[in-house]
C-alpha positions in Angstrom: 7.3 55.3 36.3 7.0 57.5 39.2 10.8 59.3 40.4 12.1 58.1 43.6 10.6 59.1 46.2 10.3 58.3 50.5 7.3 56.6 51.4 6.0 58.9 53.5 5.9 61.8 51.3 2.1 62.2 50.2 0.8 61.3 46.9 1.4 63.1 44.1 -0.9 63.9 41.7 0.1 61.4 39.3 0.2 59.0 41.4 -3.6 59.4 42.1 -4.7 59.9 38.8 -3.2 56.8 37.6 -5.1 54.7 40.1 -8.0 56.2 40.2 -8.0 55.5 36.2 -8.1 52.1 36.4 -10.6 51.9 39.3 -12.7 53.9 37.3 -12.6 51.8 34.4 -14.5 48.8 36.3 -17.8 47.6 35.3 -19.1 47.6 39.1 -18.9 51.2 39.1 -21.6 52.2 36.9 -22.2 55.2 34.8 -21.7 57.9 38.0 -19.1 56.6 40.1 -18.1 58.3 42.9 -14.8 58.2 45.5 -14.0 59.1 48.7 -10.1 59.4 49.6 -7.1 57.7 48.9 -4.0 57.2 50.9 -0.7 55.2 51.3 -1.2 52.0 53.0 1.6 53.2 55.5 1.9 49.8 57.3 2.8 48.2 54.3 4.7 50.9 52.5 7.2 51.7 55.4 9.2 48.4 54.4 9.5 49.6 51.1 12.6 50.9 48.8 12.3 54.7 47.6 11.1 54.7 44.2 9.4 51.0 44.9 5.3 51.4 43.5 3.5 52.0 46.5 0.3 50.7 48.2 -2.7 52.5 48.5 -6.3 52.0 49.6 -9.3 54.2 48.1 -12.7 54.5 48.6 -15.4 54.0 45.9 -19.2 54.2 45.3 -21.9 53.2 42.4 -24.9 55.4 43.9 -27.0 53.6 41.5 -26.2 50.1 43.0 -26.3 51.3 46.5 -22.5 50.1 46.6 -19.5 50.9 48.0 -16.0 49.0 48.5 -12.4 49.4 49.9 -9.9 49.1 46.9 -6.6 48.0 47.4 -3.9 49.1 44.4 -0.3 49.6 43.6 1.2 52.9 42.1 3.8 52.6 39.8 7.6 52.5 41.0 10.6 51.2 39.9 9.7 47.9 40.4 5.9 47.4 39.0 3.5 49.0 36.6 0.2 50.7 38.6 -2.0 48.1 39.2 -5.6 47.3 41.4 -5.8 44.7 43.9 -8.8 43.5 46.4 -12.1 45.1 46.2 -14.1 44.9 49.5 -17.2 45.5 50.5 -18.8 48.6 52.2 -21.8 49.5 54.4 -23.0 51.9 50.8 -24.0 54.1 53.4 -21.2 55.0 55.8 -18.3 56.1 53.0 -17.3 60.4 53.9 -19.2 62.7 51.8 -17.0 64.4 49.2 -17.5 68.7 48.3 -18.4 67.4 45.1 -21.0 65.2 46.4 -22.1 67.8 48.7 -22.2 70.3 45.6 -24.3 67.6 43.3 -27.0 67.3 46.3 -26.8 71.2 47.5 -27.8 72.5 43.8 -30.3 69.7 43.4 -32.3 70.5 47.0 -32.0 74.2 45.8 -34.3 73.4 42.5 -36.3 71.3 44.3 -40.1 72.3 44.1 -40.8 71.6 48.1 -38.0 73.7 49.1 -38.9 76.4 46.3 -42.3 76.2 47.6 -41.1 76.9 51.0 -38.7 79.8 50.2 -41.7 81.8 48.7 -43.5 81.4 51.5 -40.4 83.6 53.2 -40.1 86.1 50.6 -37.2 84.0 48.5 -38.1 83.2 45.1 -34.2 83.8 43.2 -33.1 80.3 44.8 -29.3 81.1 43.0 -29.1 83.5 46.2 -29.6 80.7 48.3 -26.7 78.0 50.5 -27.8 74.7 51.0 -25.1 73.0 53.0 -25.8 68.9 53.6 -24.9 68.3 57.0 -24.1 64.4 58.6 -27.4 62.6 59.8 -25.4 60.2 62.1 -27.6 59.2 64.6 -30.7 60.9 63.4 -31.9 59.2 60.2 -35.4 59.3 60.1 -37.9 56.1 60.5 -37.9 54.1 57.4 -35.2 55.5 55.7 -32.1 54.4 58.6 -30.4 52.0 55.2 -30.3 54.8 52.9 -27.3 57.1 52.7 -28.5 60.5 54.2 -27.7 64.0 54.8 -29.5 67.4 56.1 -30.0 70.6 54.8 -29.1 73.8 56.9 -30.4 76.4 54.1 -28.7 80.6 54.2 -29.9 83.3 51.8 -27.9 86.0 50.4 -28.6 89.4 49.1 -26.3 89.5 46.8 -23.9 86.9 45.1 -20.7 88.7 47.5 -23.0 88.5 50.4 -22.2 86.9 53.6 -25.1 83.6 53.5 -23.5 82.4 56.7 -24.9 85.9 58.6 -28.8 85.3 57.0 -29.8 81.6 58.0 -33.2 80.6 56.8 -34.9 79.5 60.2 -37.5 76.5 60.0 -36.3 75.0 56.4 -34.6 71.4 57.1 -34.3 69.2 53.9 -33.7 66.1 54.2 -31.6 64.5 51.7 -30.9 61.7 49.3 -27.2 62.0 48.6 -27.4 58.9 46.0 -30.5 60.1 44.1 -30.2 63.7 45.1 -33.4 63.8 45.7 -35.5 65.8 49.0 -37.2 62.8 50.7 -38.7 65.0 53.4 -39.2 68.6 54.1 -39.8 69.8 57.7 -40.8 73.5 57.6 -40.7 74.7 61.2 -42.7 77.9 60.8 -41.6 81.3 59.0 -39.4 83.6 61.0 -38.3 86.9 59.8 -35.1 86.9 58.2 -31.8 88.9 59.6 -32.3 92.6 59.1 -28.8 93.4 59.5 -25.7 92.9 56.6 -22.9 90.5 57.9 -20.0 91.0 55.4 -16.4 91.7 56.8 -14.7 92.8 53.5 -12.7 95.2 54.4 -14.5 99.1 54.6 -17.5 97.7 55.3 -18.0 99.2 59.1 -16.1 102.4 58.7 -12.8 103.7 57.0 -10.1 100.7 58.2 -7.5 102.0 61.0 -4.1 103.2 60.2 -1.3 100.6 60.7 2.6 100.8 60.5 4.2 98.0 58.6 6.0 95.7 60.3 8.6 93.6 58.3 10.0 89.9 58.8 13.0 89.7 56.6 15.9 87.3 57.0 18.7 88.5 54.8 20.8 85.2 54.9 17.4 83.0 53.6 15.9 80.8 56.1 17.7 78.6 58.6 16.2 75.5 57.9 17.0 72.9 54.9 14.4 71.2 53.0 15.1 68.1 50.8 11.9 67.1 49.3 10.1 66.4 52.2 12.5 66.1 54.5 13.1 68.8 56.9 16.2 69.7 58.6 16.5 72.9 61.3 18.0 73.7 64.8 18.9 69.6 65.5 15.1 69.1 64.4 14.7 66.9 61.6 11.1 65.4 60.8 9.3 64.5 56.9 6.0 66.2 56.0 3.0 64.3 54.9 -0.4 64.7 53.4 -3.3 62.9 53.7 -7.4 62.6 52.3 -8.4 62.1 55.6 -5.9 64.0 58.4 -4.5 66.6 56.2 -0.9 67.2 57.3 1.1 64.4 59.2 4.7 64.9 60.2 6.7 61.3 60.4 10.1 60.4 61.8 10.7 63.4 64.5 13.9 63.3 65.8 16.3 65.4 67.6 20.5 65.5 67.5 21.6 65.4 70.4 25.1 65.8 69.6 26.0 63.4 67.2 22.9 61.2 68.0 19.7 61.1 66.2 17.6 60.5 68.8 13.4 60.0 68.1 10.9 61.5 69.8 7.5 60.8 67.9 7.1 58.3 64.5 4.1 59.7 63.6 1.7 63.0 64.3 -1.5 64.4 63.2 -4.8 65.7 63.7 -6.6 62.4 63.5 -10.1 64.0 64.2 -12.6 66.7 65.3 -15.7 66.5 66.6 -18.2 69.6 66.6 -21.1 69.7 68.8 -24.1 71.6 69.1 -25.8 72.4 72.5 -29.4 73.2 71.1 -32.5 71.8 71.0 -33.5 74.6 68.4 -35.2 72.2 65.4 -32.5 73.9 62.8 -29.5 73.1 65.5 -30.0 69.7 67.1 -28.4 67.7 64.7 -25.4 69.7 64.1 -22.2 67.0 65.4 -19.9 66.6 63.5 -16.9 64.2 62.4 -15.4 66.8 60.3 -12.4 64.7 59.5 -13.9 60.9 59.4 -17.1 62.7 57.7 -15.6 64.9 55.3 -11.7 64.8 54.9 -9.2 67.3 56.0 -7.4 66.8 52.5 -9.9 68.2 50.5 -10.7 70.8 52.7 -7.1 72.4 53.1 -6.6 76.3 51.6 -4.1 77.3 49.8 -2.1 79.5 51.5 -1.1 82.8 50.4 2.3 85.1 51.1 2.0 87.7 53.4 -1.6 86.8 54.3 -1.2 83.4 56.2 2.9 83.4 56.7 5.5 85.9 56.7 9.2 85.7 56.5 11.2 83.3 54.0 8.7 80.6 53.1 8.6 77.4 51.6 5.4 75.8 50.8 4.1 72.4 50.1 1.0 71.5 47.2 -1.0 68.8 48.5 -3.2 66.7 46.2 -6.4 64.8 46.9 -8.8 62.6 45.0 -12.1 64.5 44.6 -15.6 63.1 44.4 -15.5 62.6 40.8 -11.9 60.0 40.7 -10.2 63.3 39.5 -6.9 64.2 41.0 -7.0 67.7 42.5 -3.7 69.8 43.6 -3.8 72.9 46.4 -1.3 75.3 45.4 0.6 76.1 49.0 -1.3 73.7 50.9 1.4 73.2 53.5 3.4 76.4 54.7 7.2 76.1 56.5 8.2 79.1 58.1 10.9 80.0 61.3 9.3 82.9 63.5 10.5 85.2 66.8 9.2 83.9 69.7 10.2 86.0 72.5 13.2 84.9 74.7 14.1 81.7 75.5 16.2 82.4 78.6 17.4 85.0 80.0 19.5 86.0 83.8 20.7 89.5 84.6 23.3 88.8 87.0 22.7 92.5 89.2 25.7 92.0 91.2 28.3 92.0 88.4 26.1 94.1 86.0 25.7 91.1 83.5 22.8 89.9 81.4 22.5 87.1 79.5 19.6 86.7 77.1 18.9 83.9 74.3 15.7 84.9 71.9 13.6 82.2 70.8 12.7 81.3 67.6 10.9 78.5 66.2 10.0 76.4 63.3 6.6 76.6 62.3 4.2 73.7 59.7 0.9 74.4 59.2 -1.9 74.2 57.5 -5.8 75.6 57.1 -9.3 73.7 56.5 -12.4 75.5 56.3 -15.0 73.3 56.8 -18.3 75.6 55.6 -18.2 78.6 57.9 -15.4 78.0 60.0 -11.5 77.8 59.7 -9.2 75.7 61.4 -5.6 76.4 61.9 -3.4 73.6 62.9 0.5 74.8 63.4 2.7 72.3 64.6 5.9 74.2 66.0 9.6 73.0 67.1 11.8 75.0 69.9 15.3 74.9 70.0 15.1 73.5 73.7 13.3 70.5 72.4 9.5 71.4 73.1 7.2 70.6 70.2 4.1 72.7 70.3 1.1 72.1 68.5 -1.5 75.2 68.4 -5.2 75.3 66.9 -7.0 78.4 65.6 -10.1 78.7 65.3 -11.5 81.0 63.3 -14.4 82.3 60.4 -18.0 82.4 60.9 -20.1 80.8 64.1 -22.7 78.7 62.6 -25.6 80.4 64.0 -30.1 79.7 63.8 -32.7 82.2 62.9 -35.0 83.5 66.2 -38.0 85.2 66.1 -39.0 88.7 67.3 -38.6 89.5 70.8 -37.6 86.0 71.9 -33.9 85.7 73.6 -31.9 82.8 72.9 -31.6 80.0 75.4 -29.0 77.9 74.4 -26.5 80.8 73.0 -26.1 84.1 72.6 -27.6 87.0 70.1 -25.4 88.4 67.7 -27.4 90.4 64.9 -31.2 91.3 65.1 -32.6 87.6 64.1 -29.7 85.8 64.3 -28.2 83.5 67.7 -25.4 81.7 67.9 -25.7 78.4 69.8 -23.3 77.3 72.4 -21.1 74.5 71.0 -17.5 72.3 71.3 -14.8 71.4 69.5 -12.9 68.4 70.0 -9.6 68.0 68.6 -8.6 64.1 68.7 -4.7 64.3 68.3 -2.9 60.5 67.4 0.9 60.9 68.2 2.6 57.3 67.6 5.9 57.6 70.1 9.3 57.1 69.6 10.4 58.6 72.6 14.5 57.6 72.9 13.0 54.4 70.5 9.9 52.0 69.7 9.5 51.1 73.6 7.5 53.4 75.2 5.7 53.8 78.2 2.9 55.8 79.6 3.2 57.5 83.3 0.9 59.5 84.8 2.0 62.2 87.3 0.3 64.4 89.6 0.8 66.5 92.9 -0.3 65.7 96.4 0.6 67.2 99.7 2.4 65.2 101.6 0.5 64.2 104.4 3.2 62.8 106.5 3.5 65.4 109.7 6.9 64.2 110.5 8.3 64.3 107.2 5.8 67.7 106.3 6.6 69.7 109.6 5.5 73.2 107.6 2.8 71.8 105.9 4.9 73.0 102.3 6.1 69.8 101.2 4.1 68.2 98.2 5.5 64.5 96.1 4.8 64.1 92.7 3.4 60.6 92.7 3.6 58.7 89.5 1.6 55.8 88.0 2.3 54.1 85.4 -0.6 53.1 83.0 -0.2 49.4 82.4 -2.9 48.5 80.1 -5.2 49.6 77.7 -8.3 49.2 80.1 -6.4 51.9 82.1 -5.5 54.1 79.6 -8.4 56.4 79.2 -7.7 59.8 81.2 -8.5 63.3 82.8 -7.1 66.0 82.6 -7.3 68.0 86.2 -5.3 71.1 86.8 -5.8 71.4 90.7 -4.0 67.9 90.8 -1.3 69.1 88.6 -2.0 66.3 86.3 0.3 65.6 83.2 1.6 62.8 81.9 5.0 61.0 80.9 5.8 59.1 77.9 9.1 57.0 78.5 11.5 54.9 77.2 11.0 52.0 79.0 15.1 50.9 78.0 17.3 53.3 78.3 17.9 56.2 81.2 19.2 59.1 81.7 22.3 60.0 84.5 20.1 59.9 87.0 18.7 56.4 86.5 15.4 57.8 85.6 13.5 56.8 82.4 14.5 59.5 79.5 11.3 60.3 78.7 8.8 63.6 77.2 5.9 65.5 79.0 2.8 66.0 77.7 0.5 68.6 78.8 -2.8 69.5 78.0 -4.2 73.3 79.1 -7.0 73.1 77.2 -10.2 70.5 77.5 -13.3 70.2 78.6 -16.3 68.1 78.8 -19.2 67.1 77.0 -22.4 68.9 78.1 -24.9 66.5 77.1 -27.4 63.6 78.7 -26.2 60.1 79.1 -27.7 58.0 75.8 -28.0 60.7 73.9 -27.0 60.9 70.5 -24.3 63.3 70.8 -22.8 61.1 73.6 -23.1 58.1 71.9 -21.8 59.2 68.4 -18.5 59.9 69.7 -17.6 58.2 73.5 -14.0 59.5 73.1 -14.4 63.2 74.4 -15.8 61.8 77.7 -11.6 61.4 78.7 -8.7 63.8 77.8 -6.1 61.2 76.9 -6.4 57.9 75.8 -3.5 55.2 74.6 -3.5 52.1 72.7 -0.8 49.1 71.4 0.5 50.2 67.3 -1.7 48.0 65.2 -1.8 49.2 61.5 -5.7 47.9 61.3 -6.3 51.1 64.2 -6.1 54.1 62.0 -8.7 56.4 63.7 -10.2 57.1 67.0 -13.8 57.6 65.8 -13.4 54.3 63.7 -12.5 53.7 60.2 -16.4 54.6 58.7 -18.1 57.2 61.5 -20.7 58.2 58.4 -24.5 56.6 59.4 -22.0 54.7 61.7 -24.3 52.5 64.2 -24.5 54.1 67.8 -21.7 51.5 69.7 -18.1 51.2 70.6 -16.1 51.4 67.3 -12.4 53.3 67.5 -10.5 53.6 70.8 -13.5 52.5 73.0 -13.9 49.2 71.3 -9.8 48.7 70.9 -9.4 49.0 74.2 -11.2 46.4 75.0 -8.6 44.1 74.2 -6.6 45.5 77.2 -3.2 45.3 75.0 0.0 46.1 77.5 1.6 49.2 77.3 4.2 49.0 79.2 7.2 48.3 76.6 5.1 48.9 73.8 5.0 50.5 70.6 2.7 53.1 71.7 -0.1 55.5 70.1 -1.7 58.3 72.6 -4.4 59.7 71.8 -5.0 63.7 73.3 -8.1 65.1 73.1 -7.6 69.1 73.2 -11.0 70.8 73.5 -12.9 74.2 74.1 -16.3 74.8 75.0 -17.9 78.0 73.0 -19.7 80.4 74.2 -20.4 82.4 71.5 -19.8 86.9 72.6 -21.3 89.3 70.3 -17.2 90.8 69.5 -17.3 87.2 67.3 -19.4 88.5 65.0 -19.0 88.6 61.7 -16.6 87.1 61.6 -14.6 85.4 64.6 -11.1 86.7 66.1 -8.4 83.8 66.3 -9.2 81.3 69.4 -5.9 79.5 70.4 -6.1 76.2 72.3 -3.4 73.0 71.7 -1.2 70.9 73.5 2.5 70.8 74.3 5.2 68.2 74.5 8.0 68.9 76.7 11.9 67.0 77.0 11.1 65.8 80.7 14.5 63.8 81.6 15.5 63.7 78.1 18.6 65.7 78.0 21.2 66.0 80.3 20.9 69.7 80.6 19.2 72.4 79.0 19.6 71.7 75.3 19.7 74.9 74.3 22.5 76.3 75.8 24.2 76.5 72.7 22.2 79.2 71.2 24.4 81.9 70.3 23.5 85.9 71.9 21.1 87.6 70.0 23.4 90.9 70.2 26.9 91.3 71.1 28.2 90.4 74.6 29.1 94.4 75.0 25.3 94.9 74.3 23.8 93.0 76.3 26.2 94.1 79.3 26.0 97.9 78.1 22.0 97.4 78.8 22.2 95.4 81.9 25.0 98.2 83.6 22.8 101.0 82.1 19.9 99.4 84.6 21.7 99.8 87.8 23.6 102.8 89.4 27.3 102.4 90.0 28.7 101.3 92.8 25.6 99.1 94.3 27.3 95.6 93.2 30.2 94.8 95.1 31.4 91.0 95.1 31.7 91.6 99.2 28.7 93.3 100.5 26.0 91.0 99.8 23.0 91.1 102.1 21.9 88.6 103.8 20.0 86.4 101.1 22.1 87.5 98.7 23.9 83.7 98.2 20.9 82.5 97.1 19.6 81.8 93.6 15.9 82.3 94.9 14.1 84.0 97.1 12.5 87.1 98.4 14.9 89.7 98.1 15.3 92.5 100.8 16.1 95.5 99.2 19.1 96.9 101.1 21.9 98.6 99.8 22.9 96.3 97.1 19.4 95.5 95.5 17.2 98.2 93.7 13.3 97.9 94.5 11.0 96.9 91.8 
C-alpha cells in the first residue's frame, strides 16, 4: 500500500512499476512488449479519498502482433490491492514513440547494410560516429506501406564521440523505418553533398579564452518565502498543487488566490497540452519535419533534470518526476520540476515631486518550471505567479536549430546559412496551452474585447474618443479566434455569477503578444495534420473524454478533424459553463547566423491578468523594499530645495496626468 497521498500529485514510481507489472505479465503482450505512457485517469480520480488506489490508463504494444490497446488499472491505496481493468483496442499504428523505441530503431538503421552502403559512398564507414534520429511520418507514409507503423530517418555524423552531430547533417540519406521490425524498408539517397567543413561544438573554450564575469549572488538568508507540503504550494496568497504527466510534463491544479480570508479560484487546471513544429522546406531531407512533439513523443520522458546554479538560483526546492519508459520500466528524473521566488524589477512605484516623497514596491515572483529537450532543441516552460495576481507563463527556446546539408556555392532558399555546408530552414513553433477555468468558480464565461474609434461625431467631437466593445462568445462554433494587435484584441474569462462593486463580471484577462500564422498551402499536409494553429484561441465545454487539442492518438493519425476542430462541432454553450480555453502562443523562426551553435534563449508566452477581480490593486500590501527614510532620503536627494511648495503649483499641477510645463516647481527631464 501506497502512503496517502492528493490525487493530483503525479505518480510515483512505485505506483507505476506496480502496474506496469501486471500488464506486462499478459499473454497478449508477447515476448517484446512495448508501452507508451501512463497517467491518472483525472476525471475519475478527482472524487476520490487521499490514499484511495487510483485510476490510471496506459498504453501498450506487441510489435510482433501488430497490436496495441488502452489499459485501464487501479494502483494500490488504502482501499484496494493494484489491479488491471479493460483492455481496448488501438489503431497498432498511431501509439507515441517512446526514446527507447527510438533507440531500438536508430541503432538498428545505423547497422543496416543500405545505409552502410550509402555512408561509404560519403566518406563514412565508423557508423558508431553516426545519429540516426526517427522522425514522425504523419501524413507522409509511403504507397503501400500507409498500415504499417512508420518513422524517418534524419542521419548526422560526428567527428568524434564529444562532437556536435547536430552541426554535421548528412544531406541526401532518408531511411525509412520499420519501428516494429526495425527494419529499413526504403532508402532514398538524394545525391552526395559535401559534408560541413566547419566544427560546431559550444563547450566552453572552444572559440577563444571565455570572458571575464563578476559573480552575482541570489541568497535569501531567512530560506524561501514560500511553503511546500508535498505538492502543495503555498506563497504570497497563491496557493496551487504541482503535477506531472507522460504526455504534458508539468500541470499545475487548483490555483487559487486569498483574497483576504477568501480562497478564491482562478484556473482548475494548466499545462502545455501540445507543440507543434513545422518546417518551411521543400529540401528532400526537410519536408517532412512537423511535429507533435507532445502527442508524438511525451513531454514526461523528455523532461531534464535540473541542476543548482545552472538552471535556478536562489533557495530551491525541486520536484523528481517519474515516467513509464518504452520497456514497462518505471524511470525517475532527479529535479525534474524546479520552485524558485526571483526579483522582478518594481512592481509600483510614485515619486510624489512636490512633497519629496517616493514610494516604491519591488516585485518578486514565484517561479515552476521545467525543461524538455526534444533532439536538438530545448524547451523551457516557466509558469510564474505576481503578487498583484498576474500569472505569467514564459517559453524558452533554446539548443540547436535543426538544420539540412547544401551544396557548394548554392544559397539557401527557404532559410538561412549558418556554417559552410550547413542551412537552417525557416520554421514554427506552436505552443497549444489548455487552461481549464475557475475564474471566481466552475461558471465561466468567455468575452472578447477589442478597441474601436467611436465613430459618433457628436459624442467624438475631437476625434480621441475610442469604446471597448465586448462580445461575448456564446458557443463552441464561435469560439475559435485571432489574435490582432491593431484592434487591441484580448479576451475576458468571467464569472458568469458573481460581480464585482461595480456590477461588472469578476473576471481575468488573457493576452496573447506572441502568435503567428501558418505559412503553408491550403490541403497541404502541414495544414492538415494540425488545423488548430490556423486561430489563436479556441474554447470548448469540460468533458473528461477531450484531453488534447491535436486528439488523443496524432501518430499516423488520418488527415481530418480530430481534437478541438471535431469537438467543436458539437457547438456546446459556453456561456455558464465549465470552460477549457485553449491559447495557441506561437513564433515564426527565421533562423540568424548569431544562433549558431547553439541558440540564445527566445522568449515568447502568454499572460493572464485580474481584470475586475479585485476591488483594488491587490498588492498594496507589499511591505517597502527599504526603509521609509530611504526611500524619501533618495527621492529629496533628486530635487533641489525649495522647488515643492504645497501653494505654488503651476497650472497643471492638480492633475495626476499630463504633459507637464516645466516652470518653477517642476525639474525638466
Amino acid at each position: 500500500m501506497h502512503a496517502a497521498r492528493h490525487w493530483t500529485e503525479p505518480l510515483t514510481a512505485d505506483e507505476i512499476a506496480e502496474v506496469a507489472a501486471l500488464v506486462r505479465a499478459d499473454a497478449r503482450l508477447g515476448e517484446n512488449p512495448r508501452f507508451w505512457g501512463v497517467a491518472v485517469e483525472e476525471s475519475l480520480a478527482r472524487s476520490l479519498a487521499d490514499g484511495q488506489g487510483r485510476p490510471v490508463r496506459l498504453v501498450v504494444m506487441n510489435p510482433d502482433a501488430h497490436a496495441a490497446w488502452e489499459v485501464t488499472a487501479w494502483t494500490s491505496g488504502t482501499d484496494r490491492e493494484a489491479s488491471v481493468g479493460s483492455w481496448s483496442p488501438v489503431d497498432a499504428k498511431r501509439p507515441g514513440v517512446s526514446s527507447d523505441e527510438a533507440r531500438m530503431v536508430a541503432q538498428a538503421a545505423r547497422n543496416h547494410p543500405l545505409l552502410k552502403e550509402a555512408l561509404a559512398k560519403r566518406g563514412i564507414t565508423d557508423t558508431s560516429l553516426v545519429w540516426v534520429d526517427p522522425e514522425s511520418m504523419t501524413g507522409f507514409e509511403p504507397e503501400g506501406y500507409e498500415d504499417r507503423r512508420l518513422s524517418w530517418g534524419s542521419v548526422w555524423h560526428r567527428e568524434s564521440v564529444d562532437d556536435n552531430g547536430y552541426a554535421r547533417p548528412v544531406a541526401g540519406l532518408v531511411p525509412i523505418l520499420d519501428l516494429e521490425t526495425l527494419d529499413i524498408i526504403e532508402l532514398e539517397d538524394h545525391g552526395v553533398i559535401p559534408l560541413a567543413s566547419e566544427g560546431g561544438n559550444y563547450r566552453s573554450g572552444t572559440w577563444g579564452p571565455d570572458r571575464e564575469v563578476a559573480p552575482l549572488e541570489i541568497i535569501q538568508p531567512q530560506g524561501p518565502g514560500f511553503e511546500v507540503e508535498g505538492h502543495l504550494v503555498r506563497w504570497q496568497n497563491w496557493s496551487f498543487r504541482i503535477g506531472f504527466t507522460h504526455r504534458e510534463g508539468l500541470i499545475l491544479h487548483d490555483v487559487t488566490y486569498r483574497d483576504g480570508d477568501v480562497e478564491r479560484s482562478v484556473l482548475r487546471r494548466a499545462s502545455i497540452n501540445e507543440m507543434y513544429v513545422p518546417y518551411l522546406d521543400s529540401d528532400p531531407t526537410a519536408y517532412r519535419k512537423n511535429f507533435f512533439d507532445w502527442g508524438e513523443y511525451g513531454a514526461g520522458p523528455l523532461t531534464a533534470s535540473l541542476e543548482l546554479g545552472c538552471d535556478c538560483l536562489g533557495e530551491i526546492r525541486y520536484f523528481d518526476a517519474h515516467f513509464l519508459n518504452g520497456h514497462g520500466e518505471a524511470k525517475t528524473i532527479v529535479n525534474g520540476v524546479c520552485l524558485h521566488e526571483e526579483d522582478h524589477s518594481i512592481l509600483w512605484k510614485h515619486v510624489n515631486t512636490r512633497i519629496g516623497e517616493a514610494d516604491v514596491r519591488r516585485s518578486r515572483r514565484l517561479v515552476v518550471s521545467f525543461f524538455a529537450t526534444v533532439a536538438n532543441y530545448d524547451y523551457g516552460f516557466y509558469w510564474s505567479f505576481h503578487q498583484d495576481g498576474n500569472i505569467e507563463l514564459e517559453v524558452k527556446l533554446t539548443g540547436i536549430l535543426s538544420v539540412s546539408g547544401i551544396d557548394d556555392r548554392q544559397t539557401p532558399r527557404y532559410g538561412r546559412m549558418v556554417s559552410p555546408n550547413v542551412q537552417a530552414p525557416t520554421h514554427q513553433h506552436y505552443f497549444a496551452v489548455r487552461l481549464d477555468t475557475a475564474v471566481d468558480g466552475p461558471k465561466n464565461r468567455l468575452v472578447e474585447v477589442h478597441a474601436e474609434v467611436e465613430d459618433d461625431d457628436e459624442l467624438n467631437p475631437y476625434g480621441n474618443a475610442v469604446k471597448m466593445v465586448s462580445e461575448t462568445i456564446s458557443s463552441e462554433k464561435d469560439a475559435a479566434r485571432t489574435a490582432d494587435a491593431s484592434r487591441a484584441v484580448h479576451w475576458r474569462i468571467e464569472n458568469t455569477e458573481k460581480t464585482n462593486r461595480f456590477g461588472e463580471a469578476t473576471s481575468y484577462r488573457l493576452t496573447l503578444p506572441n502568435t503567428t500564422r501558418l505559412f503553408a498551402k491550403p490541403g497541404s499536409v502541414v495544414e492538415r495534420k494540425a488545423p488548430f494553429v490556423a486561430k489563436h484561441l479556441w474554447a470548448s465545454a469540460y468533458d473528461p473524454s477531450e484531453r488534447y487539442i491535436a486528439g488523443e492518438y496524432p501518430n499516423q493519425a488520418p488527415l481530418s478533424a480530430e481534437g478541438i476542430t471535431a469537438w467543436q462541432e458539437a457547438d456546446r454553450s459556453l456561456d455558464g459553463a465549465e470552460l477549457v480555453v485553449w491559447p495557441i502562443v506561437g513564433v515564426h523562426h527565421y533562423p540568424k547566423p548569431e544562433e549558431w551553435p547553439i541558440m540564445p534563449v527566445h522568449r515568447i508566452g502568454l499572460r493572464l491578468e485580474p481584470d475586475g477581480f479585485f476591488t483594488r490593486n491587490p498588492s498594496l500590501d507589499v511591505p517597502p523594499s527599504a526603509s521609509d527614510a530611504d526611500c524619501h532620503a533618495s527621492a529629496h536627494a533628486g530635487h533641489a530645495p525649495g522647488h515643492h511648495d504645497d501653494h505654488d503649483h503651476n497650472a497643471h499641477g492638480d492633475h495626476g496626468h499630463g504633459h507637464h510645463h516645466h516652470g518653477s516647481d517642476d525639474h525638466s527631464r
